[in-house]
C-alpha positions in Angstrom: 81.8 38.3 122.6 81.8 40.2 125.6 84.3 42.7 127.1 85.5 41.8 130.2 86.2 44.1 133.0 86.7 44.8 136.8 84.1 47.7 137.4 81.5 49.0 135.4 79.9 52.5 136.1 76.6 53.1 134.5 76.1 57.2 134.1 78.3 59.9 133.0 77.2 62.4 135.0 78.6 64.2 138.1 78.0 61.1 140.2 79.6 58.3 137.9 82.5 60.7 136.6 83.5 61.5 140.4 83.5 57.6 140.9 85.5 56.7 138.2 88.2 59.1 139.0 88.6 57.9 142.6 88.7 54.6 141.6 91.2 55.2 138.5 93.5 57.9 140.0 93.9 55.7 144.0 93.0 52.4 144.1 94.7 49.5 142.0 91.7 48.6 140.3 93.1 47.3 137.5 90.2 47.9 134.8 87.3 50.1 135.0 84.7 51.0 132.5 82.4 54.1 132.2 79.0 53.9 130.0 77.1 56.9 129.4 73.9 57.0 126.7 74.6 60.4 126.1 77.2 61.0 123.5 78.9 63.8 125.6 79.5 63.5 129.8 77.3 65.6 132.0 74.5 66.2 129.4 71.6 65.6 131.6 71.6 66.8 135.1 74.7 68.3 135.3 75.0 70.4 132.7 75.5 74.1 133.6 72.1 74.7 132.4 70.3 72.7 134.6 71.1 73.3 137.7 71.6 76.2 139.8 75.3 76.1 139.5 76.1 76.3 143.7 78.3 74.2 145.5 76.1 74.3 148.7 78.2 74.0 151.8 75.2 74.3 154.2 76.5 77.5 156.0 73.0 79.0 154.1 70.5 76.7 153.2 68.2 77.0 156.3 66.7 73.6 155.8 69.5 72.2 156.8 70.2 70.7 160.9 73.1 71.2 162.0 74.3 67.5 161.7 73.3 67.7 158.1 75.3 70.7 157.7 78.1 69.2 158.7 77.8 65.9 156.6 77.7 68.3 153.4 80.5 70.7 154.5 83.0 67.8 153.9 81.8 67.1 150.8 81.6 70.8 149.7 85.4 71.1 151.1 86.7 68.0 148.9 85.2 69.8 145.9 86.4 73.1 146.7 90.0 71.8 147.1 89.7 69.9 143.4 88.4 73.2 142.1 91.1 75.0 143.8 93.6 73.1 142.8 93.2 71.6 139.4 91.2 75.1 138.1 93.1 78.1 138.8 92.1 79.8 135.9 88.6 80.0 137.1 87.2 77.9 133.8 84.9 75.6 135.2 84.2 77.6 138.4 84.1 81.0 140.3 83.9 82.5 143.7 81.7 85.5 144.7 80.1 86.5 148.0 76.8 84.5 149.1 74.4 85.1 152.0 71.1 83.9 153.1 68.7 87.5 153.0 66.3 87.5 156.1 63.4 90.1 155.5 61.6 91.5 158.5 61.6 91.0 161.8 60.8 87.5 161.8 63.6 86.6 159.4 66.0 88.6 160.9 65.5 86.6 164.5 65.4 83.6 162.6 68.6 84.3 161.0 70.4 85.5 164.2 69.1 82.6 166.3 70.4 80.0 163.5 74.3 81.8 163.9 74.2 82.5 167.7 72.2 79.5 169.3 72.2 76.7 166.9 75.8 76.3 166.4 76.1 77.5 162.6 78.5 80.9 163.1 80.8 77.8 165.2 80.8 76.0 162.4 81.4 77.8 159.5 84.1 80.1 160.4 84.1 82.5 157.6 80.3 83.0 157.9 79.2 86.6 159.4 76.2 88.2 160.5 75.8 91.8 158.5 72.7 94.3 158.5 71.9 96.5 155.4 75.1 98.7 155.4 77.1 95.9 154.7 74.7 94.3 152.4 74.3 97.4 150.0 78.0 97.6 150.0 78.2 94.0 148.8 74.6 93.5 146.6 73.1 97.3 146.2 70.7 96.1 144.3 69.4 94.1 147.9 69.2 97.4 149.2 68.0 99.7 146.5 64.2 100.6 146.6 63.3 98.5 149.9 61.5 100.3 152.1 63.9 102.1 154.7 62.3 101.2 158.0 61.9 97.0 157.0 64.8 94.9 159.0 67.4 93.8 156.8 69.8 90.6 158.3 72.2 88.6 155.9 74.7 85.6 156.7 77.3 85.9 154.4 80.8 84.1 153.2 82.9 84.2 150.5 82.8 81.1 150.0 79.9 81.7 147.3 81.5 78.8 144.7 79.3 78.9 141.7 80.0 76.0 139.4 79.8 74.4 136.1 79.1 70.5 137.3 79.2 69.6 133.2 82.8 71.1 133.2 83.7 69.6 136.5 82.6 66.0 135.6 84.3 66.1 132.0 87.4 67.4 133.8 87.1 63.8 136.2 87.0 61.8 133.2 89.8 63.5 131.7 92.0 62.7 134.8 90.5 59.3 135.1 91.1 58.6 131.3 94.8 59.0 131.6 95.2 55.7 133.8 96.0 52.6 132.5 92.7 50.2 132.4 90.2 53.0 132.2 87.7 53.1 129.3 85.3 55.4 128.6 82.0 54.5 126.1 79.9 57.7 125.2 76.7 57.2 123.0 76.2 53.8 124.5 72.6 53.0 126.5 72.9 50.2 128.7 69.6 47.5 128.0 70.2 45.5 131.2 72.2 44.6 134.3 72.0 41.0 135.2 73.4 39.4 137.8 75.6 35.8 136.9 77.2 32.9 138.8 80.5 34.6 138.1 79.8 38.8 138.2 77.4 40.8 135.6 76.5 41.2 132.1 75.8 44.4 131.1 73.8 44.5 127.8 74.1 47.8 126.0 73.2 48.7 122.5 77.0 49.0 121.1 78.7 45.9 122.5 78.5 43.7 126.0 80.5 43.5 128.6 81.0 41.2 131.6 82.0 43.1 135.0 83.0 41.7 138.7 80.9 44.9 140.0 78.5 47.5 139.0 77.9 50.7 140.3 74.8 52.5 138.8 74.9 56.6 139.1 72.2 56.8 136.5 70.1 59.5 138.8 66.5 58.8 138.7 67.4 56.0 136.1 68.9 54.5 138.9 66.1 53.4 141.0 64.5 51.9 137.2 67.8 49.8 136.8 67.5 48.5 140.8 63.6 47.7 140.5 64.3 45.5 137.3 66.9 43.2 139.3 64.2 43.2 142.0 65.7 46.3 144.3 64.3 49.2 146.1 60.9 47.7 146.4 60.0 49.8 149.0 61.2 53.0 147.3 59.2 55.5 143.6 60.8 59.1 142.8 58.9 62.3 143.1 60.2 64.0 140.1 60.5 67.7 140.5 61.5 69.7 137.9 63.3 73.2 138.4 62.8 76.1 135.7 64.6 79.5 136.1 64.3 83.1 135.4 66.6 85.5 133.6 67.6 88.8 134.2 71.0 91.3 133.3 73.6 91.9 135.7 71.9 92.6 138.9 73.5 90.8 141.6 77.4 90.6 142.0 77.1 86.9 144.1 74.8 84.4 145.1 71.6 85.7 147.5 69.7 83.1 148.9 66.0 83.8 150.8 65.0 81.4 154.0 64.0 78.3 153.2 61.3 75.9 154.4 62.1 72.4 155.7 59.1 70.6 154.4 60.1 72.3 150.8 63.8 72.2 150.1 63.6 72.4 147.1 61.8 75.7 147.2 63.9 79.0 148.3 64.2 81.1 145.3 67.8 82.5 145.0 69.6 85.0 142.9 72.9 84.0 141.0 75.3 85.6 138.8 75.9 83.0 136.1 78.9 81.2 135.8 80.1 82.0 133.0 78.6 85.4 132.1 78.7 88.0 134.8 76.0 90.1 132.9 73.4 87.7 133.5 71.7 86.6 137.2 69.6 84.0 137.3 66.6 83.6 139.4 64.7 80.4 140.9 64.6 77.8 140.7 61.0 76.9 140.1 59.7 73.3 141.5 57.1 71.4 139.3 56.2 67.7 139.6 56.8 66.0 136.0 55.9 62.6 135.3 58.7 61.7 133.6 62.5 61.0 134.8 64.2 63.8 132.5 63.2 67.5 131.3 61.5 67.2 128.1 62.0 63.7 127.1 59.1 62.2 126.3 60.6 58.9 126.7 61.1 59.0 130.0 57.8 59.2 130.9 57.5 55.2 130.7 60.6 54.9 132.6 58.9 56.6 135.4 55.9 54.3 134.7 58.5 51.7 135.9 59.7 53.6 138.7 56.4 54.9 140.3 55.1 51.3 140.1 51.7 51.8 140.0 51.2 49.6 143.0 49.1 50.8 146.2 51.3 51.5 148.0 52.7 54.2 145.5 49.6 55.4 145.2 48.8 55.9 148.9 52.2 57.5 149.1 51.7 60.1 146.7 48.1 61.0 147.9 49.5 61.8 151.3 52.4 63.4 150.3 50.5 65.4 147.6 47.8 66.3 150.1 50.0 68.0 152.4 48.8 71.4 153.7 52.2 73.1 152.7 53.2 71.3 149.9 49.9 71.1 147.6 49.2 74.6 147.0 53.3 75.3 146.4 52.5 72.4 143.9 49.5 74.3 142.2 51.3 77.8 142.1 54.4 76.4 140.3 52.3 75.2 137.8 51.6 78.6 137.0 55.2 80.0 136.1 55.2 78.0 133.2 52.5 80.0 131.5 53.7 82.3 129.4 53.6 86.4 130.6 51.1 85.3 133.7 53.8 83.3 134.9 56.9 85.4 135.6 54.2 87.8 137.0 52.9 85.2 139.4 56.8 84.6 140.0 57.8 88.3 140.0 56.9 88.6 143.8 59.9 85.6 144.5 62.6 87.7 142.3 61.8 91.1 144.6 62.3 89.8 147.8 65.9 89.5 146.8 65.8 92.5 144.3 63.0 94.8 145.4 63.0 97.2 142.0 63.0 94.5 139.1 59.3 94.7 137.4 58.0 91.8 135.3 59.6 93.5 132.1 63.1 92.6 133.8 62.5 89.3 134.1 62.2 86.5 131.4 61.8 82.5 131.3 65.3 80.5 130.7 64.2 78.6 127.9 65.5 75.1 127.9 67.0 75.6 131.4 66.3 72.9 134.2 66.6 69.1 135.3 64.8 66.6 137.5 65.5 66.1 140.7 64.4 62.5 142.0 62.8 63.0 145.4 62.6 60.1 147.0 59.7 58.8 148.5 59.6 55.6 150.7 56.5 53.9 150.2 56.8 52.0 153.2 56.3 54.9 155.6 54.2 56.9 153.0 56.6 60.4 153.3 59.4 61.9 151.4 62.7 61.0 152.1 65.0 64.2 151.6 68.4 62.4 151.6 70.4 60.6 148.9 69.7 56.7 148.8 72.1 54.2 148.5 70.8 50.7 147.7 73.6 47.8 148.1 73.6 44.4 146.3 75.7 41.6 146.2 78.2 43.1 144.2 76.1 46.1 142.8 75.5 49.4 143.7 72.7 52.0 142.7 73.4 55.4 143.6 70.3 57.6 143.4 71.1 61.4 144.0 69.2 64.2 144.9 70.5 68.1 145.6 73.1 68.2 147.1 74.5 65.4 144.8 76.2 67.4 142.6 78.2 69.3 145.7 78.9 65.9 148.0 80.0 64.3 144.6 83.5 63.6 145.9 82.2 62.3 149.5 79.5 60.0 147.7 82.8 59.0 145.5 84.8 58.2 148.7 81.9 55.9 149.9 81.4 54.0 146.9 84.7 53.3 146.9 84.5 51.4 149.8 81.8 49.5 148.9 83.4 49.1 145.4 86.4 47.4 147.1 84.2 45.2 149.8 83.3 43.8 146.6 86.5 42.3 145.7 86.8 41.4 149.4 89.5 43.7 150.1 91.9 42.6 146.9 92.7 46.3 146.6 93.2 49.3 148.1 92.1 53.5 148.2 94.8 55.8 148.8 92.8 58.0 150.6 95.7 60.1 151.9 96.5 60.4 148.2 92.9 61.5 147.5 92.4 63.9 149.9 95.8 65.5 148.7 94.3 66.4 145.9 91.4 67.9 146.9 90.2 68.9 149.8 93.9 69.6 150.8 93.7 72.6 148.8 90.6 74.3 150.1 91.3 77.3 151.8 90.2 78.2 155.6 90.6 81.1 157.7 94.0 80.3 159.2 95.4 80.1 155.2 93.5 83.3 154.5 95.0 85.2 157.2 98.6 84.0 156.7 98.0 84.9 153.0 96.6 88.7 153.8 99.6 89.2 156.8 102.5 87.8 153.7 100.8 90.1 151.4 100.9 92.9 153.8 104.5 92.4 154.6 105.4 91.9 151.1 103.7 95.1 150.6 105.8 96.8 153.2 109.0 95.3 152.4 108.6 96.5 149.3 107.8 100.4 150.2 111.0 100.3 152.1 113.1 99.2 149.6 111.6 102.2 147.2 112.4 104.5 149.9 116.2 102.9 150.6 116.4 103.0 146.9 115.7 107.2 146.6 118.8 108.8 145.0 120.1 111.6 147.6 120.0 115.4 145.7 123.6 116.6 146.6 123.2 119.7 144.7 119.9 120.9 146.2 120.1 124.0 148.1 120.5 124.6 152.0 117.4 125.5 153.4 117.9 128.1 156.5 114.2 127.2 157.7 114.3 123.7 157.7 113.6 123.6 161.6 110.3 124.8 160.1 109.5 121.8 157.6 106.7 119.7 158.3 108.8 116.2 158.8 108.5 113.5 156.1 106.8 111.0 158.0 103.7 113.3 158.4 102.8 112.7 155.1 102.5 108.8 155.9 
């Protein structure tokens, strides 16, 4: 006997858990289910471990066009405002300084020419240009040991979020999960989606269940799930997998180094880690894996199905793969994975942000890093660096590569729409009501300002009041030079 229900989400990640909230906490969708094979949400992916914890705005990552900046700025925002909001406490999140280190002339020009002439210093208000003084006041460690006369540039913000995604997600399932009609099935691998005269039957390995929609946020699962019901033909994953590097407490924020357009994945960064202030993390590390998750030997089949196998596939992968830039970066991240040669071979990578760590410093994260599904189109043989939607009759498949985790909300408020086309516009999204509770509550410049000129009255107001308050000395004794006093205010 099957379970019947409006909506079923396939994936308990960042992606599915950001869904089902939207759809549980504003629209009147009566009854939607949640199935994750994982017996906890956010244990793949988004787990703080692996990922590198930012909540990228695109005020720093210099991969990024303007337009795309500004299609991941509103999703940052929305996520900023939840955090804000729901997390004052600072448990599943905290907020440093972050800039983007340019090294050298080059860098530096680079740097200046991206905030003066391309638009980014007009967009992202908070975001300043500051040479070494500034820098060694905010990261010494930036500073300490470079050589004096090498040209230091920075763009840097506060708004350095560094995030627990894992936290995040279980903290949307835990709003989502006190609305009527919401259900939530950990442990529970779904076998197969297939499509009916009257909805879908998802087949799972605890129990059935028959659904009017399906949205799939499975990650590079995803694309698997959408080739079986004869999807995304033209579409295989490149799976890269990210490793990191640990060291102690040497950065107070987030420093980023310039990034390269054809390798977004590749700008090593420096982090303090969210939860433990005495430890920075460096990387990450890119490696291609055959396989849809770290470690999981399973997967490696999955991607079997995925990849395809078909020329096309192949063709795709040779020419991506023989790329000028991309195949030795490929060869020389195989190398950090071997053990004391490769945080040597890496050690060059950490010192550009932190010129005085030495190999000793550094160390492997061991059982730190996911898989990011690149996504390659097979029709044009190249890399496609955005996230991919792909739209049924009733089903969705949400495939989600970095920035996933940071546009989580945004992706959420598209899928909704979809969601609801489905039912032919039988319900509604508040999305007055959603964006109430989120990115309503992310602060900008104006709010910062009003909150440093209350403060500074507040302060002020209450100095007077201390000084209204002084008790008078009646019995103190008349001072025949008093002409001669410096006055009181002098001391101010």
């Amino acid at each position: 006997m099957s379970e019947h229900t409006d909506l079923v989400i396939v994936g308990g990640g960042i992606s599915g858990a950001s869904l089902l909230y939207a759809v549980a906490k504003f629209t009147d969708v009566d009854d939607v289910t949640l199935v994750e094979k994982e017996r906890e949400i956010a244990a793949v992916n988004s787990h703080r471990t692996n990922n590198s914890q930012t909540l990228h705005f695109g005020d720093i990552e210099t991969n990024y066009t303007l337009e795309k900046a500004e299609e991941v700025k509103e999703g940052a925002e929305l996520l900023a405002g939840y955090l804000e909001g729901t997390d004052p406490d600072r448990e599943m999140h905290s907020k440093r300084s972050k800039m983007v280190l340019g090294v050298g002339d080059e860098e530096a020009e680079k740097l200046e020419e991206r905030y003066h002439e391309n638009g980014f210093g007009d967009l992202f208000p908070k975001l300043r240009e500051i040479g070494r003084e500034e820098i060694a006041e905010l990261e010494p460690k930036v500073v300490e040991g470079r050589d004096p006369d090498t040209r230091l540039t920075a763009l840097q913000t506060p708004d350095g979020y560094v995030v627990d995604y894992g936290a995040v997600a279980k903290s949307f399932v835990e709003n989502a999960r006190a609305e009527d009609g919401v259900s939530v099935h950990l442990g529970t691998a779904v076998e197969s989606v297939d499509e009916g005269r009257d909805g879908f039957a998802v087949e799972t390995d605890d129990g059935d269940f028959e659904a009017d929609a399906v949205v799939v946020a499975a990650g590079s699962h995803s694309l698997q799930f959408a080739k079986e019901m004869g999807y995304g033909e033209d579409m295989s994953l490149l799976p890269v997998a990210g490793s990191f590097f640990l060291a102690d407490d040497l950065l107070n924020g987030k420093v980023y180094t310039l990034q390269m357009k054809k390798l977004p994945f590749a700008a090593v960064h420096g982090d303090a880690d969210v939860h433990d202030d005495g430890v920075t993390r460096f990387g990450p590390t890119a490696k291609l894996v055959p396989a849809l998750e770290r470690g999981e030997l399973s997967t490696v089949s999955d991607f079997a199905d995925v990849f395809g196998f078909s020329p096309a596939s192949v063709l795709s992968y040779v020419d991506i793969l023989s790329d000028r830039i991309l195949f030795p970066y490929v060869v020389r991240n195989l190398v950090y994975d071997i053990p004391e040669i490769g945080k040597r071979a890496f050690l060059p990578d950490v010192q550009k942000v932190v010129p005085s760590v030495d190999a000793d410093d550094i160390e492997r994260a061991k059982g730190y890093g996911g898989v990011r599904p690149q996504i390659v189109d097979t029709e044009n043989r190249e890399l496609d660096m955005g996230e991919a939607k792909i739209t049924g009759d009733g089903v969705l498949f949400n495939i989600t590569p970095s920035p996933g985790a940071s546009t989580a909300l945004k992706n959420a408020m598209t899928d909704v729409q979809t969601v609801l086309d489905f039912f032919d516009a039988d319900h509604e999204f508040d999305e007055a009501a959603f964006r109430e509770a989120t990115i309503e509550h992310f602060p900008r410049v104006d709010d910062e300002d009003a909150e440093a000129d209350d403060a500074a009255e507040a302060e002020g107001d209450a100095a007077e009041a201390e000084g209204d308050d002084a008790p008078e000395d009646d019995d103190a004794p008349e001072d025949d030079d008093a002409d001669d006093r410096v006055p009181a205010e002098a001391d101010d």
